[in-house]
PDB file as gemmi writes it, atoms N, CA and C in Angstrom:
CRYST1    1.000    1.000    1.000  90.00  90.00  90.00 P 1                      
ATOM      1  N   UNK A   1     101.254  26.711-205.331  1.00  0.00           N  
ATOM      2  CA  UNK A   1     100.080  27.158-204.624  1.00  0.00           C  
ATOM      3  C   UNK A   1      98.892  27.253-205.583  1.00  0.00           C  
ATOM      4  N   UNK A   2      98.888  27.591-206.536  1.00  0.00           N  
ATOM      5  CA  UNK A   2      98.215  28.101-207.657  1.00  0.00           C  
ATOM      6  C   UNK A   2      97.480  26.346-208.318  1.00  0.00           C  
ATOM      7  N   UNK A   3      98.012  25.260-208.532  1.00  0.00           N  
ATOM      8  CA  UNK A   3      97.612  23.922-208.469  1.00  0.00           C  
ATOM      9  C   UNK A   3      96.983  23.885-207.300  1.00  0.00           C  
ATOM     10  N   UNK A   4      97.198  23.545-206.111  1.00  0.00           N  
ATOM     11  CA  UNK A   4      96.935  23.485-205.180  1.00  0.00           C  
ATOM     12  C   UNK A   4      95.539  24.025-204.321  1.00  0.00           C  
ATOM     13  N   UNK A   5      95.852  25.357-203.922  1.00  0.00           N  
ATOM     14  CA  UNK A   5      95.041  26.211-203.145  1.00  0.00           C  
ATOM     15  C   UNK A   5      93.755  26.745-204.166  1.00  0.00           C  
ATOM     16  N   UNK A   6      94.420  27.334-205.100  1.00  0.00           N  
ATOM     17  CA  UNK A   6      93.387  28.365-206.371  1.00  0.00           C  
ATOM     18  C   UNK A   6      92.111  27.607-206.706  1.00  0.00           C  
ATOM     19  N   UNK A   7      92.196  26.464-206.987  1.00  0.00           N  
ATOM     20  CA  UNK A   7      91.240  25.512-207.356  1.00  0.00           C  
ATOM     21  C   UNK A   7      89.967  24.881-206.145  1.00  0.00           C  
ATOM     22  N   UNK A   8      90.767  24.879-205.276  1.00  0.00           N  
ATOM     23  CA  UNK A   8      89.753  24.459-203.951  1.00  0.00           C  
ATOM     24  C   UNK A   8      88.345  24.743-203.300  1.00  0.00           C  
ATOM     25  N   UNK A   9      88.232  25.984-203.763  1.00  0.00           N  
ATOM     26  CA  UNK A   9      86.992  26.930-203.235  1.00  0.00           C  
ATOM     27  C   UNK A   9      85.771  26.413-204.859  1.00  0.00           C  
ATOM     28  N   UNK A  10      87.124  26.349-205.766  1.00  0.00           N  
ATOM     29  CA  UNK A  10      85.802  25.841-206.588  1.00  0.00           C  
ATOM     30  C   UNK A  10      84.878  24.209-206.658  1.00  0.00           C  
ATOM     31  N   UNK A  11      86.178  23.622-206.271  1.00  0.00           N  
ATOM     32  CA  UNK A  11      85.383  22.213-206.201  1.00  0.00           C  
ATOM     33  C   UNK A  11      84.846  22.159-205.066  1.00  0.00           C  
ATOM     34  N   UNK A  12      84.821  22.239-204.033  1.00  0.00           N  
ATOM     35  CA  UNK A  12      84.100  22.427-202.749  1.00  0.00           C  
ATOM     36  C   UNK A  12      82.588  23.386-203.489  1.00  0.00           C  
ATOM     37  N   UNK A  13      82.358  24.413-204.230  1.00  0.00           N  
ATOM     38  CA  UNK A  13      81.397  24.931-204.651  1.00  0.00           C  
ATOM     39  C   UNK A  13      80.419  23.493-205.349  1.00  0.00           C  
ATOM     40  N   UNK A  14      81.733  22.798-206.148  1.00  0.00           N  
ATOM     41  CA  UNK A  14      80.654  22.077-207.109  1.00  0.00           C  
ATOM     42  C   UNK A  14      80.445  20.610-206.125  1.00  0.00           C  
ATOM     43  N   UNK A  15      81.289  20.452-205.859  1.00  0.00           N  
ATOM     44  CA  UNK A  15      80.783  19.438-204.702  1.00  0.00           C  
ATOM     45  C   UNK A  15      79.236  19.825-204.000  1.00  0.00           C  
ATOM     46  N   UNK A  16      79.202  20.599-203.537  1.00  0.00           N  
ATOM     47  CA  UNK A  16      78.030  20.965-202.897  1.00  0.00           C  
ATOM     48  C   UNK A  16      77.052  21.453-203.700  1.00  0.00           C  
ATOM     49  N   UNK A  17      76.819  21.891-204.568  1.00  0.00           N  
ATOM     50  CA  UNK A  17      75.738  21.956-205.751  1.00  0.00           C  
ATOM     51  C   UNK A  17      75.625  21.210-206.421  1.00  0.00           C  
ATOM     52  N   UNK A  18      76.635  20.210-206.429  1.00  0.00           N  
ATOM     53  CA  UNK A  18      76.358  18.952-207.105  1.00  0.00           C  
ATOM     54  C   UNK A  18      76.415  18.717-209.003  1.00  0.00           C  
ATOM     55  N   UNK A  19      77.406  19.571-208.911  1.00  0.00           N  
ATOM     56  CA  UNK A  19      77.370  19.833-210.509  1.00  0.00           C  
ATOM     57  C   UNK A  19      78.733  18.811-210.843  1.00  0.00           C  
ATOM     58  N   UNK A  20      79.582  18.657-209.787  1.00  0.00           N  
ATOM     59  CA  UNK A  20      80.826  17.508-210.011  1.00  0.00           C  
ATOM     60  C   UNK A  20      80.042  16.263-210.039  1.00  0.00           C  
ATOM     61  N   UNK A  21      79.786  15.240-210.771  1.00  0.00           N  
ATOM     62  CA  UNK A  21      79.335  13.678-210.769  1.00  0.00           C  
ATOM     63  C   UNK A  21      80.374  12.923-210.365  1.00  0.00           C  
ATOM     64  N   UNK A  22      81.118  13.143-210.137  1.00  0.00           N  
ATOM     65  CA  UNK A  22      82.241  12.292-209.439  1.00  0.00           C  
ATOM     66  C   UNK A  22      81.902  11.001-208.854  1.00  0.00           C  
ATOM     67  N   UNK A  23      82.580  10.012-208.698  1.00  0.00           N  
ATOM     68  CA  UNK A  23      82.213   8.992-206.973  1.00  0.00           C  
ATOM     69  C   UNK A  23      83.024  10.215-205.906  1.00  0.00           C  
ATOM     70  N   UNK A  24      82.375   9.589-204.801  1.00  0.00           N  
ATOM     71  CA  UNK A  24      82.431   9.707-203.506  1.00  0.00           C  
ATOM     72  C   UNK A  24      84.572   9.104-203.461  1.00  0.00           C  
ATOM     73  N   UNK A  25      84.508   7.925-204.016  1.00  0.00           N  
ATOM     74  CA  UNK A  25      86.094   7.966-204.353  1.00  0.00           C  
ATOM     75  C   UNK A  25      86.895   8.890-204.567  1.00  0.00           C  
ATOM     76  N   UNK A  26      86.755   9.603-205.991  1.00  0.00           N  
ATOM     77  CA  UNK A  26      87.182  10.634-206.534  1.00  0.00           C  
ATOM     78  C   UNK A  26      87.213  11.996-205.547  1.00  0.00           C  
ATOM     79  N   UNK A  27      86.365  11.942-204.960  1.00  0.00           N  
ATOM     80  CA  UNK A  27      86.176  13.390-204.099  1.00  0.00           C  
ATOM     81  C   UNK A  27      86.770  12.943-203.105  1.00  0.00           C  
ATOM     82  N   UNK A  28      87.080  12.143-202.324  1.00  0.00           N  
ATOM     83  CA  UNK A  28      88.304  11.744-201.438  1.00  0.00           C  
ATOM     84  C   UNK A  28      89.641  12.002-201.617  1.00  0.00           C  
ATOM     85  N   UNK A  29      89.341  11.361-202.632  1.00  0.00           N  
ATOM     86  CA  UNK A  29      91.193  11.880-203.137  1.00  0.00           C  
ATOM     87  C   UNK A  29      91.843  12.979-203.452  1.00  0.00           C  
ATOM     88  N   UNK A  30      90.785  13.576-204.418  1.00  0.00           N  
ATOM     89  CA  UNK A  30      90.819  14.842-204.550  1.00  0.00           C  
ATOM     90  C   UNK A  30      91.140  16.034-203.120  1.00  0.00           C  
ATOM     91  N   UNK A  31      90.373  15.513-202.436  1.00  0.00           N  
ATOM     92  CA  UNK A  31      90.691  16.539-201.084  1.00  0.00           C  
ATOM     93  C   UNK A  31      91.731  16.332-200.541  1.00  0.00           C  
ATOM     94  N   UNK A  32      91.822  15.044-200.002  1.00  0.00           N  
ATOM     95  CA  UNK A  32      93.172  14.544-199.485  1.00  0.00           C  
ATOM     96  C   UNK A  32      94.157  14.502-199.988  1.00  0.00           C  
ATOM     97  N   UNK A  33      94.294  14.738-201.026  1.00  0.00           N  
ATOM     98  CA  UNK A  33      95.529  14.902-202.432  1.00  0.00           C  
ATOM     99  C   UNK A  33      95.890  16.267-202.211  1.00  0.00           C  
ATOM    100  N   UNK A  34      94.738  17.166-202.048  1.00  0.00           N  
ATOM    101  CA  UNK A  34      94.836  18.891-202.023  1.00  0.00           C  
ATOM    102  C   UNK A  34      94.909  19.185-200.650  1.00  0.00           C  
ATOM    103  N   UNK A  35      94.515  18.879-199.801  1.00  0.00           N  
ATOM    104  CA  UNK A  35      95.170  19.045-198.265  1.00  0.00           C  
ATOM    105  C   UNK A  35      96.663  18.757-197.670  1.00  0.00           C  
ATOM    106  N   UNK A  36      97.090  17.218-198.490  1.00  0.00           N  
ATOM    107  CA  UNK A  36      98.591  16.485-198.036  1.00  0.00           C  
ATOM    108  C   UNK A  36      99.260  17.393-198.490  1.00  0.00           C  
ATOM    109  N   UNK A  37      99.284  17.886-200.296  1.00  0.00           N  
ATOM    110  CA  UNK A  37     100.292  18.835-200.851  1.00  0.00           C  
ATOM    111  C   UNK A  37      99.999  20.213-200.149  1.00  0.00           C  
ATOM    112  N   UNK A  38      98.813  20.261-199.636  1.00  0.00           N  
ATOM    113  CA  UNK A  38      99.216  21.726-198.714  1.00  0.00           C  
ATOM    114  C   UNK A  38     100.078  21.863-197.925  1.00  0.00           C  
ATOM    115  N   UNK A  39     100.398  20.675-197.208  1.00  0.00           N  
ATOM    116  CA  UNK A  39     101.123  20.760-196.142  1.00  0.00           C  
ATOM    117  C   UNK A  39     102.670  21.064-196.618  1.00  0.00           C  
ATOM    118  N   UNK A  40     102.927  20.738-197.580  1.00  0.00           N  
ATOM    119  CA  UNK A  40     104.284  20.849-198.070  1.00  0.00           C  
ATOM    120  C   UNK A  40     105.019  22.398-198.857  1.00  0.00           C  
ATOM    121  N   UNK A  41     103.218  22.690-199.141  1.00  0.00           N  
ATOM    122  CA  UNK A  41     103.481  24.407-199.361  1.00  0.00           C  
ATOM    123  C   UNK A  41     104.076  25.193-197.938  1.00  0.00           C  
ATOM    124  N   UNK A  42     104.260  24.633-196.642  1.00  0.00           N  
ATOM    125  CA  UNK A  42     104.727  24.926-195.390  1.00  0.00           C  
ATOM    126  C   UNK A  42     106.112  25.295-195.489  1.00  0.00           C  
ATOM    127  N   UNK A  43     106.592  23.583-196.176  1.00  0.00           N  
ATOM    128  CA  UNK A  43     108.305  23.949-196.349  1.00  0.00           C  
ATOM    129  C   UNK A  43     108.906  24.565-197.487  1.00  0.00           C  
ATOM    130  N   UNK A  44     107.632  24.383-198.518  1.00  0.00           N  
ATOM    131  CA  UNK A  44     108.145  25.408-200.027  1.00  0.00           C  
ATOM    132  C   UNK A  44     108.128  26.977-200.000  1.00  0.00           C  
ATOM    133  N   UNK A  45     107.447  27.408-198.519  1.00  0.00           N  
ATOM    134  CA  UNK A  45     107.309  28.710-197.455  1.00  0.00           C  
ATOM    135  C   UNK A  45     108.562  29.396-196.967  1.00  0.00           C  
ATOM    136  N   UNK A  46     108.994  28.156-196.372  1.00  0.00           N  
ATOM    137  CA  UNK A  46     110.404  28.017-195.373  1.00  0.00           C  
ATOM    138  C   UNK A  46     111.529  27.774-196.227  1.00  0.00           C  
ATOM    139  N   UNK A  47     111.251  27.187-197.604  1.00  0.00           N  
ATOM    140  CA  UNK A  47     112.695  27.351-198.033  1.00  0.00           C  
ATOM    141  C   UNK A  47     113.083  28.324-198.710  1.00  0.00           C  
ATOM    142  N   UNK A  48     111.506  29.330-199.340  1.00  0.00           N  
ATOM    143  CA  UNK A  48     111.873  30.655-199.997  1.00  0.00           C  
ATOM    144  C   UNK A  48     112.217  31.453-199.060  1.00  0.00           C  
ATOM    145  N   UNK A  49     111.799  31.856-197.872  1.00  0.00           N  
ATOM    146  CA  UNK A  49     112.127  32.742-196.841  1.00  0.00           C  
ATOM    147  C   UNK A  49     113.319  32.241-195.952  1.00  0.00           C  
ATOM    148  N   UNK A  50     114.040  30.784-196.133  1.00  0.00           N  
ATOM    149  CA  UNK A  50     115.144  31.091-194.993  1.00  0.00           C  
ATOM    150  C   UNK A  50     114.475  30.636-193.507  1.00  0.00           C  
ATOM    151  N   UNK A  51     113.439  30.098-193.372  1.00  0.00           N  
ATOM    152  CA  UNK A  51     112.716  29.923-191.753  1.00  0.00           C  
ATOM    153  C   UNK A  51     112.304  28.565-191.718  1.00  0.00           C  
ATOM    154  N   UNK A  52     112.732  28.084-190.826  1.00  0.00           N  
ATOM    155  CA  UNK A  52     112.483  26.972-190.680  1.00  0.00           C  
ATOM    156  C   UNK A  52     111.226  26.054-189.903  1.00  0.00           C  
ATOM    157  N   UNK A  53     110.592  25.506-190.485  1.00  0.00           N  
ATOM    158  CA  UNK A  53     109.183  24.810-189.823  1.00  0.00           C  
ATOM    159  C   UNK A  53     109.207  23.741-189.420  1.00  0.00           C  
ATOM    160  N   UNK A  54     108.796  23.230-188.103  1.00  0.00           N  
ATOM    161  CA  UNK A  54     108.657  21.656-188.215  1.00  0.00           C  
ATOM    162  C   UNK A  54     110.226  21.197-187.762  1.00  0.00           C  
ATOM    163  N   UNK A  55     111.182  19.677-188.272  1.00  0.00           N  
ATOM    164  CA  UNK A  55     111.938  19.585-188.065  1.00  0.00           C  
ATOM    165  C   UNK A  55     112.340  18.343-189.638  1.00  0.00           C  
ATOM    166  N   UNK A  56     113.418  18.758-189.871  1.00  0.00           N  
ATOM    167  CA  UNK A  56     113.607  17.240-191.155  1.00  0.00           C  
ATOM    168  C   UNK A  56     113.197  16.520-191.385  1.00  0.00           C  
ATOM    169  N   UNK A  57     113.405  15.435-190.166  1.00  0.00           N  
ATOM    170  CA  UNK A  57     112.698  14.458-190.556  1.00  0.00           C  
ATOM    171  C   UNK A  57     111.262  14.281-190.995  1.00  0.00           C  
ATOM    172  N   UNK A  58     110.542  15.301-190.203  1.00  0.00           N  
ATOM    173  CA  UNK A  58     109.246  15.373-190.630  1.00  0.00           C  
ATOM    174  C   UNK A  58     108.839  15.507-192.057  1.00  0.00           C  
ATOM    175  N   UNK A  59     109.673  16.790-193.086  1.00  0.00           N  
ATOM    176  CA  UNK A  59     109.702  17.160-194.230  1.00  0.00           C  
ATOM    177  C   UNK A  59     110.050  16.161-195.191  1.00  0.00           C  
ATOM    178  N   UNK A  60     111.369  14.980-194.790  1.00  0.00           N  
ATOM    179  CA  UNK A  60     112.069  13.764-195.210  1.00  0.00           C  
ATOM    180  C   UNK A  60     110.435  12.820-195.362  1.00  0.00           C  
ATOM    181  N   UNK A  61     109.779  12.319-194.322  1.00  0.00           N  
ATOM    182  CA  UNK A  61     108.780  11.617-194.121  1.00  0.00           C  
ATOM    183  C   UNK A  61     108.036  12.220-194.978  1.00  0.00           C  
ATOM    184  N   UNK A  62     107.393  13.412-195.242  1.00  0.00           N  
ATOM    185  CA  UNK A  62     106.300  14.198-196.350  1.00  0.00           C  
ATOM    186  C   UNK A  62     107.039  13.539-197.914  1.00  0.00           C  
ATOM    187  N   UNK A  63     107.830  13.997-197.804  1.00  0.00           N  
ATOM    188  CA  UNK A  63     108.391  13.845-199.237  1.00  0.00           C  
ATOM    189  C   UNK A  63     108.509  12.633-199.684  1.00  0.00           C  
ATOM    190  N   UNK A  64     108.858  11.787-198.962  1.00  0.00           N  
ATOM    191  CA  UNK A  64     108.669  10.228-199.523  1.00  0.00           C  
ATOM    192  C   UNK A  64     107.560  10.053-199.960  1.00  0.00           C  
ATOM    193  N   UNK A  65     106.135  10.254-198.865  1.00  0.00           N  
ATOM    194  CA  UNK A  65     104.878   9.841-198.746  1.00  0.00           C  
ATOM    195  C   UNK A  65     104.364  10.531-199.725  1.00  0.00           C  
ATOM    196  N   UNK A  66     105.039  11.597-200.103  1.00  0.00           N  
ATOM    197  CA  UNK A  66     103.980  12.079-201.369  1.00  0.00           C  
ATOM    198  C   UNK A  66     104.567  11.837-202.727  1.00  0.00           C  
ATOM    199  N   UNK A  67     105.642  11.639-202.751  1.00  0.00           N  
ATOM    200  CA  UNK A  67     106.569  11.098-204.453  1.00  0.00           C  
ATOM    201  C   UNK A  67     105.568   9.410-204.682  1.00  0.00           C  
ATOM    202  N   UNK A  68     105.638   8.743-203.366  1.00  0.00           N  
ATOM    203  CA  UNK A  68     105.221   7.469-203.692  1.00  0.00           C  
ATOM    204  C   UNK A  68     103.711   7.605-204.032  1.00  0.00           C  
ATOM    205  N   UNK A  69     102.904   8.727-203.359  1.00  0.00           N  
ATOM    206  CA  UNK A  69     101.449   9.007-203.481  1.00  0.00           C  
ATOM    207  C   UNK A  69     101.367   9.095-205.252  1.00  0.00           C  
ATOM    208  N   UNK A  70     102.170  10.428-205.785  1.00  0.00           N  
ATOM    209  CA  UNK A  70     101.938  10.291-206.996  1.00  0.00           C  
ATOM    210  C   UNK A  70     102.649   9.336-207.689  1.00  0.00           C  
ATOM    211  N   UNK A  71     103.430   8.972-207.388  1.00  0.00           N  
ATOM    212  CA  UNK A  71     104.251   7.899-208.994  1.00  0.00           C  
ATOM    213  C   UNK A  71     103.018   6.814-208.978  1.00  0.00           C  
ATOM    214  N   UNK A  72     102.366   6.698-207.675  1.00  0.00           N  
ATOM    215  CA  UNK A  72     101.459   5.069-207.552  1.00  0.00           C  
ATOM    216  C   UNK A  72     100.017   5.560-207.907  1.00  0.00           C  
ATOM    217  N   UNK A  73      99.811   7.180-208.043  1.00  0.00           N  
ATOM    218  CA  UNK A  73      98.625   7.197-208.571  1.00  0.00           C  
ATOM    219  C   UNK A  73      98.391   7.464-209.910  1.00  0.00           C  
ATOM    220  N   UNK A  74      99.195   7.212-210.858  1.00  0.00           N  
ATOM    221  CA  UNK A  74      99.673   7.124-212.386  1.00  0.00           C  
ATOM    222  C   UNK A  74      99.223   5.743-212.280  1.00  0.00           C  
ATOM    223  N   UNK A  75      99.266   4.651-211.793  1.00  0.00           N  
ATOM    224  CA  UNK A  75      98.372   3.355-212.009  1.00  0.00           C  
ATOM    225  C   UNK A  75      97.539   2.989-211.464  1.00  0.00           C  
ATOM    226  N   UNK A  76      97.031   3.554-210.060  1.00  0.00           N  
ATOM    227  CA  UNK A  76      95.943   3.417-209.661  1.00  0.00           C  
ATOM    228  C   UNK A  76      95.098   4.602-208.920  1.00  0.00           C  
ATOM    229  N   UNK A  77      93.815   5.232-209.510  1.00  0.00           N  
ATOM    230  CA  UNK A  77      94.031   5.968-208.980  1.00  0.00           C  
ATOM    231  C   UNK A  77      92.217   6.458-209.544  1.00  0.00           C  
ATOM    232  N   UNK A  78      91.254   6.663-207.945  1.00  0.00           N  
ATOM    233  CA  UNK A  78      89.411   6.584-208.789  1.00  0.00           C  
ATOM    234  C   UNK A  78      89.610   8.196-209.730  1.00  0.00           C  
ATOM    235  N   UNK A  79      90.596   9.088-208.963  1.00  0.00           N  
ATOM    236  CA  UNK A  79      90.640  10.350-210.068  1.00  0.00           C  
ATOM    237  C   UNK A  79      90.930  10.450-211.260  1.00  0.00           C  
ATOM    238  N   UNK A  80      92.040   9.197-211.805  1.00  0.00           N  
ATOM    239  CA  UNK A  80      92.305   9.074-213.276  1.00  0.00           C  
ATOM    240  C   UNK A  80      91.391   8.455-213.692  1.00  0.00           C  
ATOM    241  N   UNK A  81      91.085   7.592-213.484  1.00  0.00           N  
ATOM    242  CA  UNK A  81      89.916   6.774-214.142  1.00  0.00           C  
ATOM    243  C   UNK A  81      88.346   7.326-214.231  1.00  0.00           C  
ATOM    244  N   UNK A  82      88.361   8.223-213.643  1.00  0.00           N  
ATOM    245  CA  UNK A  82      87.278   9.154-213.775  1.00  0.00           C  
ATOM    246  C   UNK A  82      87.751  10.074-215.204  1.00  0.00           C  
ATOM    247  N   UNK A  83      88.954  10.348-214.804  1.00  0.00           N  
ATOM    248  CA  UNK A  83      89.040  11.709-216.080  1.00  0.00           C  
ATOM    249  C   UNK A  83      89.322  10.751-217.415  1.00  0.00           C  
ATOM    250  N   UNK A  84      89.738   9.284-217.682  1.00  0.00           N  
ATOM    251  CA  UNK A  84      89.839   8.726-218.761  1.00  0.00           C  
ATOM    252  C   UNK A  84      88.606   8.626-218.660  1.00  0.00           C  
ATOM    253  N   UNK A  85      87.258   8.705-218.382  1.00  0.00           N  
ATOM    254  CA  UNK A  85      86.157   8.038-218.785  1.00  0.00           C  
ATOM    255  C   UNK A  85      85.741   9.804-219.315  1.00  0.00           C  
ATOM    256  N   UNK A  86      86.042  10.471-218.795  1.00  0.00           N  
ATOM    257  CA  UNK A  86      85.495  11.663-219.083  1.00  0.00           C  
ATOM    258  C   UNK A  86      86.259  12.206-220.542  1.00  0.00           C  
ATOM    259  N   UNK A  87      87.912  12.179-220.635  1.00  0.00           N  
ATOM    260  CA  UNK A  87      88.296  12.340-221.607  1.00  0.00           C  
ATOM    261  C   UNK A  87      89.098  11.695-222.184  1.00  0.00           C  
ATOM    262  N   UNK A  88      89.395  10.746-222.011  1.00  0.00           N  
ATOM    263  CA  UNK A  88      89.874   9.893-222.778  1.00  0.00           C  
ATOM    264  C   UNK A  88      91.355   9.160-222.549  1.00  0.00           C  
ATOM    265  N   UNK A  89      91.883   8.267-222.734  1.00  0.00           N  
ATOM    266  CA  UNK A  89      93.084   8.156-222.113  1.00  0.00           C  
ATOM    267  C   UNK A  89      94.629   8.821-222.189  1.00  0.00           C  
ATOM    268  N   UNK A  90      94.595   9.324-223.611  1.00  0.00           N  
ATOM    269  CA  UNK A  90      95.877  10.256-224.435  1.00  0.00           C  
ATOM    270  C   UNK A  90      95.444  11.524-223.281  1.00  0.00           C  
ATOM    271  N   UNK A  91      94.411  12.401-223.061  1.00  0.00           N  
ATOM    272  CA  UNK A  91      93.802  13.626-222.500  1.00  0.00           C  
ATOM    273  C   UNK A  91      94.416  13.135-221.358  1.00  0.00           C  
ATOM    274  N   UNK A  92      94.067  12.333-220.550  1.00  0.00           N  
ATOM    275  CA  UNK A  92      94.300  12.193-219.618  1.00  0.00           C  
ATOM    276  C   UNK A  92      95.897  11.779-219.102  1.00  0.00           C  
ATOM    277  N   UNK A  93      96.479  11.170-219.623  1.00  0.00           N  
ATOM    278  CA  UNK A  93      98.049  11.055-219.155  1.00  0.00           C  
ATOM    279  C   UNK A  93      98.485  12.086-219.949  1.00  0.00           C  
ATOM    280  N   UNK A  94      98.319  13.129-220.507  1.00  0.00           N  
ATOM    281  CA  UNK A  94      98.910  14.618-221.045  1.00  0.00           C  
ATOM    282  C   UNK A  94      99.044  15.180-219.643  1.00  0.00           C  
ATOM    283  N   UNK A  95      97.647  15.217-219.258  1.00  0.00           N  
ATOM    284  CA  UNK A  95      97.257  15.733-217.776  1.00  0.00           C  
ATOM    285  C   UNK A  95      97.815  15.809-216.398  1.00  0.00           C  
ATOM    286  N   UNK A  96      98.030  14.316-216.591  1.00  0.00           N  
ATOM    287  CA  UNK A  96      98.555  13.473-215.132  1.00  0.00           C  
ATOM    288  C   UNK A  96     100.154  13.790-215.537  1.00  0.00           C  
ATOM    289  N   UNK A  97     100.732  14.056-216.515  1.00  0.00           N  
ATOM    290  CA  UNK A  97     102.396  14.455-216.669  1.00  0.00           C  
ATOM    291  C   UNK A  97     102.357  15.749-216.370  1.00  0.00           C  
ATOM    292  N   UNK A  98     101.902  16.525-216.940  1.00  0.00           N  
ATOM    293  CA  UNK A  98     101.654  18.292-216.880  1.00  0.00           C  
ATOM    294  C   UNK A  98     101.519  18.172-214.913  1.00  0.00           C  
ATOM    295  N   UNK A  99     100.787  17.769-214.087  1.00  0.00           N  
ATOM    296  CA  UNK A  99     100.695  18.472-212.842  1.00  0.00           C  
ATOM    297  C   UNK A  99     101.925  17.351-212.311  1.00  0.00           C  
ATOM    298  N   UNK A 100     102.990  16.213-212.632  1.00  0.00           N  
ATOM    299  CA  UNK A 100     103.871  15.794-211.822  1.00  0.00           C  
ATOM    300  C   UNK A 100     105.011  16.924-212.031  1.00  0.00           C  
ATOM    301  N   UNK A 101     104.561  16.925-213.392  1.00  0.00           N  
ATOM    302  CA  UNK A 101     105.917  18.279-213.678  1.00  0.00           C  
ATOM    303  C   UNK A 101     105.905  19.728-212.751  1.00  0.00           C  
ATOM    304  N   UNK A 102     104.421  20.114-212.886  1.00  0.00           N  
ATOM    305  CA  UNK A 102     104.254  21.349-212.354  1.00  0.00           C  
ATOM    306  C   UNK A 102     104.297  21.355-210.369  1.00  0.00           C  
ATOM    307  N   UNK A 103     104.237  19.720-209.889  1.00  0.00           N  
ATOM    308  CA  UNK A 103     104.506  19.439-208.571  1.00  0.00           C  
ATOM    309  C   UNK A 103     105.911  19.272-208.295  1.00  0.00           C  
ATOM    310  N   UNK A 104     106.990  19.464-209.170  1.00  0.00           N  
ATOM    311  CA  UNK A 104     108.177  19.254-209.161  1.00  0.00           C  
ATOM    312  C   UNK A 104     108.874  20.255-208.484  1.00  0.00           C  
ATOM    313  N   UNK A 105     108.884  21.457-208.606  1.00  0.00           N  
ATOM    314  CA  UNK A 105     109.191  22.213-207.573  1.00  0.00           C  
ATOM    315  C   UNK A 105     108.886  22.018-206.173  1.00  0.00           C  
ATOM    316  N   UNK A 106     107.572  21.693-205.475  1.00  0.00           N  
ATOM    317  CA  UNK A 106     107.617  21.499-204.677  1.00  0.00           C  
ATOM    318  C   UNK A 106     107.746  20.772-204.062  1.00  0.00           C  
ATOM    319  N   UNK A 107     108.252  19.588-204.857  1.00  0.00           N  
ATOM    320  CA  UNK A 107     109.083  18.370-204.082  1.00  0.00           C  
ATOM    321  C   UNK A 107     110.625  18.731-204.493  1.00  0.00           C  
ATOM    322  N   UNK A 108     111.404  19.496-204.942  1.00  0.00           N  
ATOM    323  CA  UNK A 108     112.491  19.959-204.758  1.00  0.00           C  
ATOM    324  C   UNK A 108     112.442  20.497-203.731  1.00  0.00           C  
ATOM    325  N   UNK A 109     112.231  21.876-203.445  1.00  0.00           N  
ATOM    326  CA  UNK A 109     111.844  22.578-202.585  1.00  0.00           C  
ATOM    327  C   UNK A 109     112.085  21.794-201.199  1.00  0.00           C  
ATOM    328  N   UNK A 110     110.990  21.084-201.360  1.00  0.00           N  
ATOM    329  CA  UNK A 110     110.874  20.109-199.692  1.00  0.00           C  
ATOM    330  C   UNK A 110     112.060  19.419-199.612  1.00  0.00           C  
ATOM    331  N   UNK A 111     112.917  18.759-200.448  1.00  0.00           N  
ATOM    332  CA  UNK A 111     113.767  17.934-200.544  1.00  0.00           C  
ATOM    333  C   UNK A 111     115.080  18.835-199.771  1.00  0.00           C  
ATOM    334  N   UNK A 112     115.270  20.165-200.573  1.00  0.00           N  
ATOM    335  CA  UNK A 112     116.237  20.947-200.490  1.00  0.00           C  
ATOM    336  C   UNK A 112     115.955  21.574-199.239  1.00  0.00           C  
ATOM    337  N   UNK A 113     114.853  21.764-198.359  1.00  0.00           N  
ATOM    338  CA  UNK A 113     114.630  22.699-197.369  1.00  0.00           C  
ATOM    339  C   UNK A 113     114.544  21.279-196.299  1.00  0.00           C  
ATOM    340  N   UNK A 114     114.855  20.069-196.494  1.00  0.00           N  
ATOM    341  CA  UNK A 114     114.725  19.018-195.560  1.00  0.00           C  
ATOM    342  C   UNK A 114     116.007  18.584-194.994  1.00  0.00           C  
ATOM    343  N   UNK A 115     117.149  18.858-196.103  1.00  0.00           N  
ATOM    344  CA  UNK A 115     118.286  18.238-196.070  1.00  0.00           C  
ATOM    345  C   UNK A 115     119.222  19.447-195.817  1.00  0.00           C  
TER     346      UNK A 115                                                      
END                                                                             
């Protein structure tokens, strides 16, 4: 949640004051990247509490769509290529490993609360 949610209110701030230079790319993804994994904070909800949301397959379908989202945005992707131009390419795949790792729970989670 803390990847996810915590961060949101601020880029939406800088989005709109205009202090992020981003493309219009980058800020796409960015949202839609932070909205899709919201949805999965639903079943990482349901599998700490025991309650069930939705139905499997649905959770089965999330979890594919988002393992393939990130493994394929490690090579293509306007948010990395923004942050290698910003910091560099070593900075940047430090980066892009640190949040697959720290998204790893919640694709366990979904996996384990699907099956």
């Amino acid at each position: 949640m803390a990847l996810i949610v915590l961060p949101l209110p601020f880029k939406i701030y800088e989005y709109a004051t205009g202090k992020d230079k981003s493309s219009i790319g980058v800020k796409i993804e960015e949202m839609s990247n932070a909205l899709f994994m919201a949805v999965g904070l639903i079943a990482f909800y349901g599998y700490l509490n025991d309650q069930v949301y939705l139905f499997p397959s649905f959770w089965i379908t999330w979890l594919v769509i988002s393992v393939i989202w990130s493994v394929s945005a490690m090579f293509w992707s306007p948010k990395l290529t923004y942050a290698t131009e910003v910091m560099g390419k070593t900075k940047m795949r430090i980066f892009a490993g640190i949040g697959l790792v720290l998204y790893s729970p919640l694709f366990l989670a979904v996996y384990f609360y699907a099956i």
